[in-house]
C-alpha positions in Angstrom: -23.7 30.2 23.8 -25.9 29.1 26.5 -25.0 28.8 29.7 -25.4 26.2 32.9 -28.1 28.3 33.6 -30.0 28.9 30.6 -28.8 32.6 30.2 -27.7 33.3 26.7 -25.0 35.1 25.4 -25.5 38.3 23.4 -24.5 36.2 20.2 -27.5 33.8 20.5 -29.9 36.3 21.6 -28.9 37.9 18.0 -28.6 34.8 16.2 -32.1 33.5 17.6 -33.9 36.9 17.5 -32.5 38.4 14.3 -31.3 41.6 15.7 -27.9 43.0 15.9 -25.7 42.8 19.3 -25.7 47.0 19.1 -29.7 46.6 18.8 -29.9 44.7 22.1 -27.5 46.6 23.8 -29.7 49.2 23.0 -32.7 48.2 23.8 -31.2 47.0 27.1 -30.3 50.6 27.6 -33.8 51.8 27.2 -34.9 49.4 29.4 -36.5 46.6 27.2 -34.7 43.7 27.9 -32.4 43.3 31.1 -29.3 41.2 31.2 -26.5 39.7 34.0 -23.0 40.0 33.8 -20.7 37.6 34.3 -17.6 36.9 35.9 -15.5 38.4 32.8 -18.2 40.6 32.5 -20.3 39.3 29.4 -23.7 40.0 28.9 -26.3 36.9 30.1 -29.7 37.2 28.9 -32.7 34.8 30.3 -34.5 32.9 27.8 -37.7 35.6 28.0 -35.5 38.3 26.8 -36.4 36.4 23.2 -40.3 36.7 24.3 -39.4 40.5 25.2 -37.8 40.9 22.1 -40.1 39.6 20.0 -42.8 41.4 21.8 -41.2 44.6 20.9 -40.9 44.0 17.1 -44.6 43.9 17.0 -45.2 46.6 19.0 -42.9 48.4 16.1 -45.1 46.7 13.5 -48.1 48.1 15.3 -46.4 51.9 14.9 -45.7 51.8 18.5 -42.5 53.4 19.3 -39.7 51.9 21.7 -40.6 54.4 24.5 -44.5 52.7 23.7 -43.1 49.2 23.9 -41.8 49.8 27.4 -44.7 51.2 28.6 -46.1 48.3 28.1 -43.6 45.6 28.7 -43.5 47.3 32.1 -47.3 46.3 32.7 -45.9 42.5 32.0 -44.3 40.1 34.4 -40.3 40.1 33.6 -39.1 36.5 34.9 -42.0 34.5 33.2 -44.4 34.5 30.1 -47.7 36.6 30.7 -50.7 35.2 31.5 -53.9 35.2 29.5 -55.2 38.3 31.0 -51.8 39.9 31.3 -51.2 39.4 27.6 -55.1 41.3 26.9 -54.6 43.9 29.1 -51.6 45.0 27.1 -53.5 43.8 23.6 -56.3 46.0 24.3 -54.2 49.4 24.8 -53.1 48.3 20.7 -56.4 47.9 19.7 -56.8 51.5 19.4 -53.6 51.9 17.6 -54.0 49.2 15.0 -57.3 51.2 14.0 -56.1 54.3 14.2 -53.3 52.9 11.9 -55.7 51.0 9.7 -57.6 54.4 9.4 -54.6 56.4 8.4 -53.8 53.7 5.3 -57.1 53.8 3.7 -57.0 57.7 4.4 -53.7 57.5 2.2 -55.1 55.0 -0.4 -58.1 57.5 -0.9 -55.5 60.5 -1.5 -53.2 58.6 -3.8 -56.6 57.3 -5.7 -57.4 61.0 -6.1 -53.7 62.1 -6.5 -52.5 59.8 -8.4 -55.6 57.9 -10.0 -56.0 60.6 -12.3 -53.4 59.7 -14.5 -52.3 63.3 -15.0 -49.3 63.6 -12.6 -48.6 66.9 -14.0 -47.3 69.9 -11.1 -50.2 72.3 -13.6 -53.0 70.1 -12.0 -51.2 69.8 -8.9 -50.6 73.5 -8.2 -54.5 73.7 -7.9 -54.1 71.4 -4.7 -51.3 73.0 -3.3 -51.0 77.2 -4.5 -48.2 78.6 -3.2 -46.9 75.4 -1.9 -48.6 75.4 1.5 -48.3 72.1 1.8 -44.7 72.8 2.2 -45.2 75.0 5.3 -46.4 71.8 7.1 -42.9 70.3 6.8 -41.2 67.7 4.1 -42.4 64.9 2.5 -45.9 64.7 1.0 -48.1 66.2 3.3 -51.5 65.9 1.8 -50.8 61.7 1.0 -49.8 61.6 4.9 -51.7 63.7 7.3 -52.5 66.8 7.0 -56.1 67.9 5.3 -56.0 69.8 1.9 -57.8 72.9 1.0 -60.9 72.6 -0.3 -60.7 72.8 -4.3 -63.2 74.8 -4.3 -61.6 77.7 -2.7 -58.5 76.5 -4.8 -60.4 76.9 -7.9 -62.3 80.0 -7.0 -58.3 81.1 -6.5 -57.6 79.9 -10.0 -60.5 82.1 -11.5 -59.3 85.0 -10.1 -56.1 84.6 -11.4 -57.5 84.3 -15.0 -57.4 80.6 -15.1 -53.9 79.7 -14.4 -52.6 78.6 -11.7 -51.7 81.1 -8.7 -48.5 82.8 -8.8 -48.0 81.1 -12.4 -47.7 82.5 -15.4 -49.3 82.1 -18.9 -47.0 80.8 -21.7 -47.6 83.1 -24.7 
């Protein structure tokens, strides 16, 4: 509900933003978005806690993280929308982000190509990418699709050959 003033309630910040109360009492506790109380103590947000809000999903969007979002939401007015050069100041800081971002998804769309593309999905082929599992040593998930550089198959395979031609630390089916 909106009040005589134009605040609105926690509710219709929600309702209008598409976040959960618990989300915006969060990210009031971070420091995001800043509300008054009332009287009976409510929450009362001003209308640019939506503009703050909004900014701050895509900030997410961009891979920023909340901490990031403040940051930069503390470089813009509070009690009015941002000007033109406000708004670009704070653009251009995500610039670099968006490309580094953009870089790490065609980075992964290689790797799966590679990974993947070959059709073989078998753990044979894939031990030659990842002996010993040393990819595991760099902490869960798939390392090599996310960040971290392979060996080069070359010094795999070289590996391979001195084991006979199996795989390292594998053994050959009789």
């Amino acid at each position: 509900m909106t009040d005589r003033d134009g605040r609105l309630a926690i509710g219709e910040l929600a309702a209008r933003s598409g976040l959960a109360p618990s989300a915006l009492r969060y990210y009031e506790e971070l420091g995001l978005i800043h509300s008054e109380r009332t009287a009976g103590n409510q929450r009362r947000y001003p209308r640019t806690a939506l503009r703050r809000v909004a900014f701050v999903r895509a900030a997410q969007r961009v891979g920023l993280s909340l901490e990031e979002a403040r940051a930069a939401l503390d470089r813009l007015p509070v009690e009015r929308a941002p000007s033109a050069t406000e708004w670009n100041a704070v653009a251009r800081t995500w610039q670099r982000r968006i490309d580094e971002r953009i870089a790490g998804l065609e980075r992964l769309r290689e790797r799966l190509t590679g990974c993947i593309g070959c059709g073989c999905l078998s753990l044979r082929k894939c031990g030659l990418y990842n002996p010993g599992d040393t990819a595991g040593s760099y902490g869960p998930g798939a390392r090599y699709l996310m960040e971290e550089v392979p060996p080069d198959p070359a010094e795999v395979s070289g590996e391979a050959a001195r084991e006979g031609g199996r795989e390292p630390g594998r053994q050959r089916r009789p």
